[in-house]
DOKOL-653567 format. One record per residue (C-alpha): residue in one letter; residue number from 1; z, x, y. Coordinates in Angstrom, 2 decimals. Example, Ala and Ser with C-alpha at 12.3 -4.5 7.8 and 13.67 -1.06 7.14 Angstrom:
<sites>
 type seq       Z       X       Y
    A   1    7.80   12.30   -4.50
    S   2    7.14   13.67   -1.06
</sites>
This chain:
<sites>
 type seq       Z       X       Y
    X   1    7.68    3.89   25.65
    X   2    5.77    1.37   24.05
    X   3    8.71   -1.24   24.75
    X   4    8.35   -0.61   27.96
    X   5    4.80   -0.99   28.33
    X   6    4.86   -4.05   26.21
    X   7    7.51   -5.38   28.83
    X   8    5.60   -3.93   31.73
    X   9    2.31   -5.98   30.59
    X  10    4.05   -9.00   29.68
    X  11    5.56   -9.40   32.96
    X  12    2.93   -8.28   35.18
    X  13   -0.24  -10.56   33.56
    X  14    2.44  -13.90   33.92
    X  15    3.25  -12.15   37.35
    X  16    6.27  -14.79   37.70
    X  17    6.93  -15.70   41.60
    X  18   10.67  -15.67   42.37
    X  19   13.60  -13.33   42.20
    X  20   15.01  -15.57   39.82
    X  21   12.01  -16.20   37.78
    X  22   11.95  -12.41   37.10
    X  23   15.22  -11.56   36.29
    X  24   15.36  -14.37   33.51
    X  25   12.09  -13.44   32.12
    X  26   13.70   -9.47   31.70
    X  27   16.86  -11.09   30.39
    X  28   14.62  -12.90   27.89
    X  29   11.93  -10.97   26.59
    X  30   14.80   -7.84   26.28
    X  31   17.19  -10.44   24.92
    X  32   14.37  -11.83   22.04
    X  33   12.80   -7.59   21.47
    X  34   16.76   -6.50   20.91
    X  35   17.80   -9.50   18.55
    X  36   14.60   -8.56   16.54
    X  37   15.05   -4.81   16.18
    X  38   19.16   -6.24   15.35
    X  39   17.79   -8.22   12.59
    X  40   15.69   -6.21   11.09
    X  41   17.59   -3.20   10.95
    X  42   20.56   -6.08    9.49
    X  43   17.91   -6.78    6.82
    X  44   17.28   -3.46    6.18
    X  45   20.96   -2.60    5.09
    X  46   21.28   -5.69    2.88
    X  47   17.82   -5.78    1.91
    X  48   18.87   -6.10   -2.04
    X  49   21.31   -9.49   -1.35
    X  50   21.03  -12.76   -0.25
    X  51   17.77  -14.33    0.86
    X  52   15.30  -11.47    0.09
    X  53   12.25  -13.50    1.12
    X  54   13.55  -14.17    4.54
    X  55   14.39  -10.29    5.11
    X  56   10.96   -8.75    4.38
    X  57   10.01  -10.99    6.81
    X  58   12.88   -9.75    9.92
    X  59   12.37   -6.41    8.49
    X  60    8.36   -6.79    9.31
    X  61    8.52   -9.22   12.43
    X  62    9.32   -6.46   14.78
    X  63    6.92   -3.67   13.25
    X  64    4.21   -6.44   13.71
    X  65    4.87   -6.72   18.03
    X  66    5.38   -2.58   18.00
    X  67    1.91   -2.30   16.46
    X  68    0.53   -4.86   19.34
    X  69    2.66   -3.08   21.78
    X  70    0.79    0.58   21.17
    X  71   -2.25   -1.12   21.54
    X  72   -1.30   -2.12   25.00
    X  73    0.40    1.26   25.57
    X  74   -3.42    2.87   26.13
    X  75   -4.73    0.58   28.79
    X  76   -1.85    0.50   30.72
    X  77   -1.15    4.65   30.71
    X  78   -5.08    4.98   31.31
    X  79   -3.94    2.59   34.64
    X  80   -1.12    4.39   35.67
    X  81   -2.82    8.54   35.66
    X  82   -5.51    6.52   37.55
    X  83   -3.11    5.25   40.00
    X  84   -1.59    8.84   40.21
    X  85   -5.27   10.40   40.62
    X  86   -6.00    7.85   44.00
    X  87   -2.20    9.03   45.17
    X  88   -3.59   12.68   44.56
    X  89   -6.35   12.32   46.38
    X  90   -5.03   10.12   49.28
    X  91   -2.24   12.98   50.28
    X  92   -5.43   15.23   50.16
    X  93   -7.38   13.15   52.09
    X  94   -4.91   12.17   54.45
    X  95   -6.00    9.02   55.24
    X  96   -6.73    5.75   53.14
    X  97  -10.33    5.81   53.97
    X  98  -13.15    3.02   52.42
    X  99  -13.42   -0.34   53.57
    X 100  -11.58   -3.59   53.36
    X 101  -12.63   -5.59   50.02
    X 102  -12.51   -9.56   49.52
    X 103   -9.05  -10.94   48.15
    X 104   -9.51  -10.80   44.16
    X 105   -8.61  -13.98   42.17
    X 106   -6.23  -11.76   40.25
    X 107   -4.78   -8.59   41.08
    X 108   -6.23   -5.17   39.33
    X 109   -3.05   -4.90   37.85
    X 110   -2.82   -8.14   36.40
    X 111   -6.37   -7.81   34.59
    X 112   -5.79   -4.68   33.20
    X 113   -2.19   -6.12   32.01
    X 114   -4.04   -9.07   30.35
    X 115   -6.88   -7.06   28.75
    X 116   -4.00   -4.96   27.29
    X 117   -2.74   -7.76   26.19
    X 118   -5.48   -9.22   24.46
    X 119   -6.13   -5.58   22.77
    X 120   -2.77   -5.60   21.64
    X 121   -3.32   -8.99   20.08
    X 122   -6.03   -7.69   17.46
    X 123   -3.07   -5.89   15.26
    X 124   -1.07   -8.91   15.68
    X 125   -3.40  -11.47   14.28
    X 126   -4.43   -9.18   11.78
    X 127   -1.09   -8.23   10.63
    X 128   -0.29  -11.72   10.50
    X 129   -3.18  -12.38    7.97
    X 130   -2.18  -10.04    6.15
    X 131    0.93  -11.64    5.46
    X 132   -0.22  -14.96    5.14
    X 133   -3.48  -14.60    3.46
    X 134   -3.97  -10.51    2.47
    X 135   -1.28   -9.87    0.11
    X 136   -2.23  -12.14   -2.70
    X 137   -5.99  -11.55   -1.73
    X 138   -6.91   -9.94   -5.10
    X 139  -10.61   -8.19   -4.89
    X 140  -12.25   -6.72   -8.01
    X 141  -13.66   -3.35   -7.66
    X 142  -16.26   -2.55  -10.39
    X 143  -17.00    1.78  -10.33
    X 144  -19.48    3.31  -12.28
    X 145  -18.52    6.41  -13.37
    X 146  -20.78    9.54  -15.51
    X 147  -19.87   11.72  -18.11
    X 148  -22.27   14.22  -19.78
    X 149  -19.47   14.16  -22.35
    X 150  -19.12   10.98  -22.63
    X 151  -18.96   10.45  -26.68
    X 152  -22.01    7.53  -27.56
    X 153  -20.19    5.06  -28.93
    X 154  -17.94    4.79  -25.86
    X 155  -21.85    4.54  -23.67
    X 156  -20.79    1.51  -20.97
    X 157  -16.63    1.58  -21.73
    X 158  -15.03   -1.21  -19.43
    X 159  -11.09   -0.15  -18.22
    X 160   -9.34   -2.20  -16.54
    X 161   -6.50   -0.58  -14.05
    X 162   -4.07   -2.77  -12.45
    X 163   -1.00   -1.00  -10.62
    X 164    2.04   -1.14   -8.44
    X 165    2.05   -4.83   -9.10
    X 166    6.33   -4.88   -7.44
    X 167    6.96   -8.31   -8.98
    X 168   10.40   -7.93   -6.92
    X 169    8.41   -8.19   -3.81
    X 170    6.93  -12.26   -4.77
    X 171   10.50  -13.71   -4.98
    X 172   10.20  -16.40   -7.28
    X 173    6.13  -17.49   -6.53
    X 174    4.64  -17.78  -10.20
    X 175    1.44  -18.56   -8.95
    X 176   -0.58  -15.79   -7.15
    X 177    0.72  -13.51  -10.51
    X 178   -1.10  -15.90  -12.45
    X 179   -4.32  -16.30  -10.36
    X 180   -4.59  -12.34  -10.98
    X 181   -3.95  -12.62  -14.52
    X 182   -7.09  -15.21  -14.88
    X 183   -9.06  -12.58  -12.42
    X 184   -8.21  -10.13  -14.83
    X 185   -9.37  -11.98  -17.84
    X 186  -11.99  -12.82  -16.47
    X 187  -13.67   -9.57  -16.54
    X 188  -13.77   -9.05  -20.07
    X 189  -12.70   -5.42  -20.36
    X 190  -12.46   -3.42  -23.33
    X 191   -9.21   -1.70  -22.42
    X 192   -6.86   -2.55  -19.59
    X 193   -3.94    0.13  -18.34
    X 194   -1.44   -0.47  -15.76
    X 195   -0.16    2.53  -14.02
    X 196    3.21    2.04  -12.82
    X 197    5.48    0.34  -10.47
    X 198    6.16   -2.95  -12.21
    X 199    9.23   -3.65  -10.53
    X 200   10.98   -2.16   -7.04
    X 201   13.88   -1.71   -8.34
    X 202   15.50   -3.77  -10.98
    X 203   13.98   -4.91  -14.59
    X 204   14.93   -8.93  -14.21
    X 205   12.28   -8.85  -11.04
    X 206    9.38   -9.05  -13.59
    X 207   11.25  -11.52  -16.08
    X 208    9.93  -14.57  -14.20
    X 209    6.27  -13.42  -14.31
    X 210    6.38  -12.33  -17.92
    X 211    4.38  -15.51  -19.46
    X 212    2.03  -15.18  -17.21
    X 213    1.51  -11.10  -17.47
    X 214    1.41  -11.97  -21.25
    X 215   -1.54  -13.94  -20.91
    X 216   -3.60  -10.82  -20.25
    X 217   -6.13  -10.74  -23.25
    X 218   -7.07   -7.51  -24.72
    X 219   -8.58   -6.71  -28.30
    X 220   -7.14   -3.03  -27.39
    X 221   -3.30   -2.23  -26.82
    X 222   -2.76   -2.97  -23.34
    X 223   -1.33    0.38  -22.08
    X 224    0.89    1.29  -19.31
    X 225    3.49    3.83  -17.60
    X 226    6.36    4.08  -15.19
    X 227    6.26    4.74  -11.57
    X 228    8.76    5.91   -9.14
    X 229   10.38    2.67   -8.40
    X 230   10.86    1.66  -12.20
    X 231   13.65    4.01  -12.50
    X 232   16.00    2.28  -10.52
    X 233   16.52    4.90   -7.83
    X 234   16.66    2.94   -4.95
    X 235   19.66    1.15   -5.67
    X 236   23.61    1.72   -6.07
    X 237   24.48    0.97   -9.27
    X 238   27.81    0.59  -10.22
    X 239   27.80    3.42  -12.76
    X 240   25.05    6.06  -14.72
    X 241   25.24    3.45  -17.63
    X 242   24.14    0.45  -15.54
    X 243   21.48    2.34  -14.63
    X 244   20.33    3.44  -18.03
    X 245   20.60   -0.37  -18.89
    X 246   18.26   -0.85  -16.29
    X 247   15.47    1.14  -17.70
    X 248   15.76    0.04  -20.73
    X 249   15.71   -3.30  -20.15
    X 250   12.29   -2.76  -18.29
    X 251   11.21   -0.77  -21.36
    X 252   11.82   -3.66  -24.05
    X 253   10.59   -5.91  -20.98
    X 254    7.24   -3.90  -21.33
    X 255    7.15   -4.52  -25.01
    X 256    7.92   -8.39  -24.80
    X 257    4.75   -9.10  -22.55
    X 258    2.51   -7.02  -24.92
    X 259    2.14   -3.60  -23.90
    X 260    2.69   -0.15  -24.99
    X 261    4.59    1.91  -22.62
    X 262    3.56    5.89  -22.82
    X 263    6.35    8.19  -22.23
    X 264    4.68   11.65  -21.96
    X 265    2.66   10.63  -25.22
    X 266   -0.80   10.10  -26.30
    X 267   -2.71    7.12  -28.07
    X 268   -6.66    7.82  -29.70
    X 269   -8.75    5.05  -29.79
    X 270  -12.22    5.25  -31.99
    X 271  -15.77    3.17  -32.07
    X 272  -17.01    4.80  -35.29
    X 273  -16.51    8.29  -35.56
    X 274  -16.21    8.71  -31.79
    X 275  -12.55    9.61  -30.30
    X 276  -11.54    8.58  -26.60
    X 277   -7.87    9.46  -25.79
    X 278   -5.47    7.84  -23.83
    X 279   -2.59   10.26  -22.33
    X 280    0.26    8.80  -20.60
    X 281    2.94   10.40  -18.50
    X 282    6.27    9.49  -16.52
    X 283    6.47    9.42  -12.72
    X 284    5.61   13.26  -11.65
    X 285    5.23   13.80   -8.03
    X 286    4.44   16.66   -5.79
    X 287    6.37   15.34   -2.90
    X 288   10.46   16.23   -2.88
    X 289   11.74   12.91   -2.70
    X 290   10.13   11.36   -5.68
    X 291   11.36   12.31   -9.34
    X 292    8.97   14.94  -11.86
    X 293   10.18   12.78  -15.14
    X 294    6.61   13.87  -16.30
    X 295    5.87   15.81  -19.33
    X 296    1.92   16.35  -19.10
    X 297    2.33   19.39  -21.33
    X 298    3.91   17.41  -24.13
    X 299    1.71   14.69  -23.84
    X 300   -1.92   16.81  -23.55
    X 301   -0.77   18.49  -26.49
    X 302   -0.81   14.49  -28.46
    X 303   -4.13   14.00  -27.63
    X 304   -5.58   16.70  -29.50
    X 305   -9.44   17.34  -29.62
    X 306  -10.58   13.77  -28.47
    X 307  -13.99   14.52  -26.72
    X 308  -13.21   12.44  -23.49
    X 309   -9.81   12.51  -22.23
    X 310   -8.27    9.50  -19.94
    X 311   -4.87   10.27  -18.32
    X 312   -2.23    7.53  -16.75
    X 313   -0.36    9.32  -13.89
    X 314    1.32    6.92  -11.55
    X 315    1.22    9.50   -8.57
    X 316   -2.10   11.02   -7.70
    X 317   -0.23   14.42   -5.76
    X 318    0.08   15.28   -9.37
    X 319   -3.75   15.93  -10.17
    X 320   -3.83   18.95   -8.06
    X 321   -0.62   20.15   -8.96
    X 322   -1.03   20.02  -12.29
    X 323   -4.13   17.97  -13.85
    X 324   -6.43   19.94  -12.87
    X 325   -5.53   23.08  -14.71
    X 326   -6.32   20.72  -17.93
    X 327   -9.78   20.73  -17.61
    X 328  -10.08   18.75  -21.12
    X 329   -8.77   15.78  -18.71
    X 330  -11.65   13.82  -18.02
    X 331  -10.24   10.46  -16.06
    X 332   -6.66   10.16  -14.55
    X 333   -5.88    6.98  -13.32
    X 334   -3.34    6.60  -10.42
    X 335   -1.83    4.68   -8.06
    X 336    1.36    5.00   -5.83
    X 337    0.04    4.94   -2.36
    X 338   -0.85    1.00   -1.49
    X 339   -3.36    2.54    0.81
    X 340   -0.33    1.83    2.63
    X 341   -0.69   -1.78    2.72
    X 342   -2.94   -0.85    6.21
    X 343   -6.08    0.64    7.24
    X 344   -9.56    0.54    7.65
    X 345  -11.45    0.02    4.74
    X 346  -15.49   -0.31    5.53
    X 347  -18.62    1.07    3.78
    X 348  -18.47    5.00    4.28
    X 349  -15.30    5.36    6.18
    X 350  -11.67    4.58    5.03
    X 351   -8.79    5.53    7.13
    X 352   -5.12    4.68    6.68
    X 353   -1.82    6.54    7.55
    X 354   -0.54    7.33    3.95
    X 355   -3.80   10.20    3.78
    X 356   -1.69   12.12    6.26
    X 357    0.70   12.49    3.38
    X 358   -1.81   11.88    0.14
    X 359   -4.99   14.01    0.51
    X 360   -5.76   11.48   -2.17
    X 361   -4.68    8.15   -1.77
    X 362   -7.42    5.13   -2.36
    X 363  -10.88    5.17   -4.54
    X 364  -12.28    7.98   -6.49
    X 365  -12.00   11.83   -6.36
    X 366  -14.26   14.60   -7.73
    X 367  -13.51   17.91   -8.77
    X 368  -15.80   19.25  -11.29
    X 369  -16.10   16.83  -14.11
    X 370  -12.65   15.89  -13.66
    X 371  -12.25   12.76  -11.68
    X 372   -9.65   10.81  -10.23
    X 373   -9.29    7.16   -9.48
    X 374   -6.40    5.90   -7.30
    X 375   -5.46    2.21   -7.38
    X 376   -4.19    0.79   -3.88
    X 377   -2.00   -1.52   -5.85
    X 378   -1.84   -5.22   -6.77
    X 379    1.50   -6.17   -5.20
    X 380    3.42   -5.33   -2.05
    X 381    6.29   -3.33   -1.21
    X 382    8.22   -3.33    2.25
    X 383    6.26   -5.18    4.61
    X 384    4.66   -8.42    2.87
    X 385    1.27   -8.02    3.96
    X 386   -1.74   -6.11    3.64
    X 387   -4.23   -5.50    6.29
    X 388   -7.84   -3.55    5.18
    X 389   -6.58   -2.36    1.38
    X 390   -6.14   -5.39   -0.01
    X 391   -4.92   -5.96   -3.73
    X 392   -6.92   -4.63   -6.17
    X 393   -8.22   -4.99   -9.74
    X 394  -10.32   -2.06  -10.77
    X 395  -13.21   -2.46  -13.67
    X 396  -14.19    1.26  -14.22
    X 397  -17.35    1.61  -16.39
    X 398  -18.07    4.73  -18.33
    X 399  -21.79    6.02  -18.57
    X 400  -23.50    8.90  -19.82
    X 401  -24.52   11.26  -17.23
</sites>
């Protein structure tokens, strides 16, 4: 339906004279709206070869004129029941009835065809800025956060959370990966975690940003865990060994830029005699088609009786399924969502389609003490843009309540 509307605006505010004129402007614009949906659904299949780049592009260039094309779909329905409501009422009536109006510049049609148009324009542009400006527009979000048991030493605790950085999705640019890295540094944390997601699907994807991910300072181990997409599961591999290979590649990858990966284990950090603990888990999802690698038990039972408990959960469905009955867990730390790359994001209302799925899916979360923060992501997966949750570098500070 939207196609049609889209076509039905299109032709109606250029209103184009002739026979002739008409039928090669349908020829066209069905000719140029089938070669798109063609190409992207070409990119789609072979989305892993050849020029990668270029097909994130073909695979988003017709999502980006559907989204302007339900737009116009509104206007133009609203047109049409009106049009069917004056039919209605004219068979009633039996009779035409009114008086005789001046000739209009431009017919009623044509203005409500153009206004569509220029509605259906907002998502356009704004998708379009999102690709060209959005996705490597890195914010820093700075959250205070309070803690009655919050042990003193730990009174004012910086952490850092990048996540989902997909260094697959850059293809070869070195240089927004670095700008984030001298955002990072720049905010002088004490300890910095990254939750997941590193890659999409294959461990050489981060290789080329590894010098600059390396150049993240920390005086604390730099900790971080494994998300859905590190695990290679979106890809044929040739056998169950290449794909073991895989994931251990990213591992010792992990290790060579300087951080600790936590596989369902526990690290304790201490400022005096105080304790803070820092649990991390594998991917664990509530959702069917994403993997439960996840051993919270195994790793809860690590952290022993540190005082304030920080967990590293790359999918947030997993904090009501399971985090919460640990009520020792203080902090868990997610990601996963991207805030779907799209939404609106404004003081006191955030909306996006991914909450239909994630009844938490961008900022914090309160349940008791236990609290949840959920990254939107650094990077970009699918379409190269981001439009309202843009990239983001969290600085969450710890206070005493």
């Amino acid at each position: 339906m939207a196609e049609t509307y889209g076509y039905v605006a299109v032709r109606t505010a250029l209103a184009p004279s002739s026979p002739a004129a008409r039928r090669g402007f349908a020829v066209s614009y069905w000719a140029l709206t089938l070669g798109l949906w063609a190409l992207c659904f070409w990119a789609a299949r072979t989305r892993h070869d050849g020029p990668v780049a270029l097909k994130s592009y073909l695979l988003a260039a017709p999502l980006l004129l559907l989204a302007a094309k339900l737009v116009i779909v509104f206007p133009l329905l609203l047109e049409d029941f009106t049009r069917l409501g004056r039919w209605a009422a004219r068979g009633l009536g039996g009779a035409e009835g009114g008086r005789a109006t001046a000739i209009e510049p431009i017919s009623r049609s044509q203005f409500i065809s153009r206004l569509a148009l220029g509605l259906g324009a907002v998502p356009l542009v704004a998708l379009l800025w999102g690709m060209l400006k959005g996705k490597t527009d890195y914010r820093v979000r700075h959250v205070v956060l309070r803690y009655p048991n919050l042990p003193t030493s730990f009174e004012g605790f910086k952490i850092l959370q990048i996540s989902d950085l997909h260094t697959g999705s850059f293809n070869g640019n070195l240089e927004p990966m670095r700008r984030a890295v001298g955002i990072i540094n720049a905010q002088k944390a004490d300890l910095i975690v990254m939750t997941g997601d590193l890659v999409n699907d294959r461990a050489t994807e981060v290789e080329p940003h590894m010098e600059a991910l390396a150049g993240i300072k920390s005086d604390l181990p730099i900790f971080s865990i494994l998300g859905n997409h590190d695990y290679g599961d979106y890809v044929q591999w040739d056998s169950a060994e290449a794909k073991m290979e895989n994931l251990a590649r990213l591992a010792r990858n992990h290790a060579k830029i300087g951080w600790r990966l936590l596989l369902d284990e526990s690290h304790t950090i201490r400022r005096g005699a105080d304790e803070l603990a820092v649990l991390g888990v594998q991917n664990w999802s509530s959702h069917p088609n994403f993997p439960k690698h996840g051993k919270l038990a195994q790793a809860h039972a690590a952290s022993g009786n540190a005082p304030f408990k920080l967990l590293l959960s790359h999918d947030p469905s997993h904090w009501e399924a399971q985090v919460l009955d640990y009520q020792d867990i203080d902090l868990t730390l997610s990601g996963h969502t991207h805030g779907m790359q799209f939404g609106v994001n404004l003081p006191g209302f955030k909306w996006s389609p991914v909450q239909y799925s994630y009844p938490q899916w961008a900022g914090i979360y309160e349940q008791g003490r236990q609290k949840l923060y959920v990254n939107v992501g650094l990077g970009y997966l699918g379409f190269p843009g981001r439009v309202g949750f843009l990239p983001e570098i969290t600085l969450l500070e710890l206070r005493r309540a």
